[in-house]
C-alpha positions in Angstrom: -48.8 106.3 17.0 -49.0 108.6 13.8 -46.4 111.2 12.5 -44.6 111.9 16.7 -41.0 111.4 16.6 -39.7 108.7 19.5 -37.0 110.4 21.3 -34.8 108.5 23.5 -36.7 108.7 26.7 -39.8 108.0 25.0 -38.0 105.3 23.0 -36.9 103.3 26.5 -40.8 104.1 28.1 -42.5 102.4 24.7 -40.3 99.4 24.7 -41.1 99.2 28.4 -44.6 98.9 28.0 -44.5 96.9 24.9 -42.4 94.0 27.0 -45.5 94.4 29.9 -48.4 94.5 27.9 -48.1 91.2 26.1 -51.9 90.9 24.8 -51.4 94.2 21.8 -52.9 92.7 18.2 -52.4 96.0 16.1 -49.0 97.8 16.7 -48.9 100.9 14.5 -45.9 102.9 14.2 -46.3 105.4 11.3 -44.2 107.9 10.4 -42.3 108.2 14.1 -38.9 109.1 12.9 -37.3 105.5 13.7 -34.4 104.5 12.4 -32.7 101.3 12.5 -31.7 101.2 16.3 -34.9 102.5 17.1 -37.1 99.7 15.4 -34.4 97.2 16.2 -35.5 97.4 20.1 -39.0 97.9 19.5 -39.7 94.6 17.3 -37.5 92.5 19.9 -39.5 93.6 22.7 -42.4 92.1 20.5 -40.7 88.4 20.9 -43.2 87.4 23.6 -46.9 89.5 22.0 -48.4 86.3 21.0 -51.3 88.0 19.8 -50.3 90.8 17.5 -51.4 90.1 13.9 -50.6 93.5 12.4 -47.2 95.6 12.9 -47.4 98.6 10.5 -43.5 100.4 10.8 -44.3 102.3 7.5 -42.5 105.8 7.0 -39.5 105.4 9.2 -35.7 104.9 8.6 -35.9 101.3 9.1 -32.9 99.7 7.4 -31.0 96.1 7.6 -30.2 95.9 11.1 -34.0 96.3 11.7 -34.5 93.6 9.0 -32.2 91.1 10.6 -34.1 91.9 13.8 -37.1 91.0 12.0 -36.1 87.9 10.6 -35.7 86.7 14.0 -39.3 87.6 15.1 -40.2 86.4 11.6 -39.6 82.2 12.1 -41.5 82.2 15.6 -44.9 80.6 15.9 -45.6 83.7 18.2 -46.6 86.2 17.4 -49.1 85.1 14.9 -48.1 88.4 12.9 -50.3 88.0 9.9 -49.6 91.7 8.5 -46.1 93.9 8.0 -46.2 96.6 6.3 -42.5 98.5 6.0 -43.8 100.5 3.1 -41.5 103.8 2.6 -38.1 102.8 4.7 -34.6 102.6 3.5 -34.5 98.5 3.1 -31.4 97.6 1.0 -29.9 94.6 -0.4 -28.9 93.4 3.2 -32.2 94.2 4.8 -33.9 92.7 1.8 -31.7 89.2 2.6 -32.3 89.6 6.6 -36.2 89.6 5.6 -35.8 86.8 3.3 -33.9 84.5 5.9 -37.4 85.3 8.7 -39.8 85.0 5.4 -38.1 81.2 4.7 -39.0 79.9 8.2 -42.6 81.9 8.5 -46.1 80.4 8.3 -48.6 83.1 9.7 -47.6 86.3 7.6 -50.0 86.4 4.7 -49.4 90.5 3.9 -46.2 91.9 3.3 -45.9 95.7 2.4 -43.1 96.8 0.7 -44.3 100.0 -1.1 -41.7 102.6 -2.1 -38.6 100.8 -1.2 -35.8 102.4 -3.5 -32.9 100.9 -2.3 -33.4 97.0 -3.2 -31.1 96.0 -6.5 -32.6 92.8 -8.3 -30.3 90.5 -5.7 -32.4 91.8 -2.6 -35.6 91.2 -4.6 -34.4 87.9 -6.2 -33.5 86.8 -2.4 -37.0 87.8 -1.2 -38.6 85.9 -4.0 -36.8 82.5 -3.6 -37.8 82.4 0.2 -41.8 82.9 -1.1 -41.0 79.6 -2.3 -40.4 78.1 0.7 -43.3 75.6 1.9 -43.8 76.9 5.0 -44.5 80.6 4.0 -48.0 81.2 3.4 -48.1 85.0 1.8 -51.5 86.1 0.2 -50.6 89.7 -0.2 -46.9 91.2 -1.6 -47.5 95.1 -1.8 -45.0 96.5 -4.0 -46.9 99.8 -4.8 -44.7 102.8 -6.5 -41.2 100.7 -6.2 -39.5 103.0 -8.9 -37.6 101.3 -10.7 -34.2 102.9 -10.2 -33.0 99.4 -10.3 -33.2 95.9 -12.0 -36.8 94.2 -10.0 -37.4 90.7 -11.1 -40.9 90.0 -10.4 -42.2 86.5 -11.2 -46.1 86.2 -10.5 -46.0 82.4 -10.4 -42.9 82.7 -7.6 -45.5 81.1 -5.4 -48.6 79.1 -5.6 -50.3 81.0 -2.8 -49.2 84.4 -3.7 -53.2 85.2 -4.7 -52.3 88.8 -5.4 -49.9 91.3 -6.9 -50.9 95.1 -6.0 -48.6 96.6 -9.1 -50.2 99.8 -9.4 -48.4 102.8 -10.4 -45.3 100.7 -10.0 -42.3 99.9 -13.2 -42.5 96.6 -11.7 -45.9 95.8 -13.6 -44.0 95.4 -16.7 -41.5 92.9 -15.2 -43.7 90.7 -14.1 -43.0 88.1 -16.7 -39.4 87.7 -16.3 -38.4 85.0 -14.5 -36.3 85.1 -11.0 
């Protein structure tokens, strides 16, 4: 689903069919108007989708309750979620620590989006980068595309071994990247 609002009714319907139809790989959720609530319900009727690899929730009002949500989705062998993308939500400090408690304990994400997030000071991002450190996590891919600046963003590009790739572009970050967490 691309750029419909979820309205209550339709809210209670999708969760419905997202706790019967177990077997999804690809949930995509773009742009629907979901704030923190919302999203909360939707990613813990995904506890039992032992298949989904992608879950795309970029363009809502996801915040930190939909974060601590996450981080206990995050930790599970199932789903084998390989891809998130939260690009352009309203994750703050908190929502950046939820996500760093379900990052610590996760070994199948290996893309993480987090382009255009505005709200995170350098302790969210400091708390996101000690738990790439964790053995068990196994990112790839950290997206942090057009993150402004407004605040202090320690980025350390040897935070961990298998982070292969930074995607910096157009970002204030890029010229961070050599200070240390």
């Amino acid at each position: 689903m691309c750029g419909c609002k979820v309205r209550r009714g339709d809210l209670r319907s999708l969760v419905s069919a997202l706790s019967e139809f177990q077997s999804l790989r690809e949930i995509e959720l773009i742009s629907c108007e979901l704030d923190g609530n919302d999203a909360s319900e939707i990613i813990r009727a995904l506890a039992g989708h032992n298949d989904l690899e992608k879950l795309d929730l970029h363009s809502n009002q996801i915040g930190g309750n939909s974060c601590a949500a996450l981080s206990a989705l995050l930790p599970k062998p199932d789903p084998k979620l390989a891809v998130l993308d939260l690009t352009r939500n309203y994750i703050d400090d908190e929502g950046a620590a939820n996500l760093a408690t379900g990052l610590t304990g996760n070994s199948t994400l290996r893309e993480l989006n987090l382009n255009d997030i505005r709200d995170i000071t350098e302790a969210g991002w400091r708390a996101v980068f000690t738990a790439l450190q964790s053995p068990s996590c196994r990112l790839e891919k950290l997206d942090l595309d057009s993150n402004d600046g407004n605040n202090d963003t320690p980025v350390d590009s040897a935070t961990h071994q298998q982070l292969m790739l930074f995607d910096l572009e157009n970002s204030v970050l890029d010229r961070r990247i050599t200070r240390c967490i």
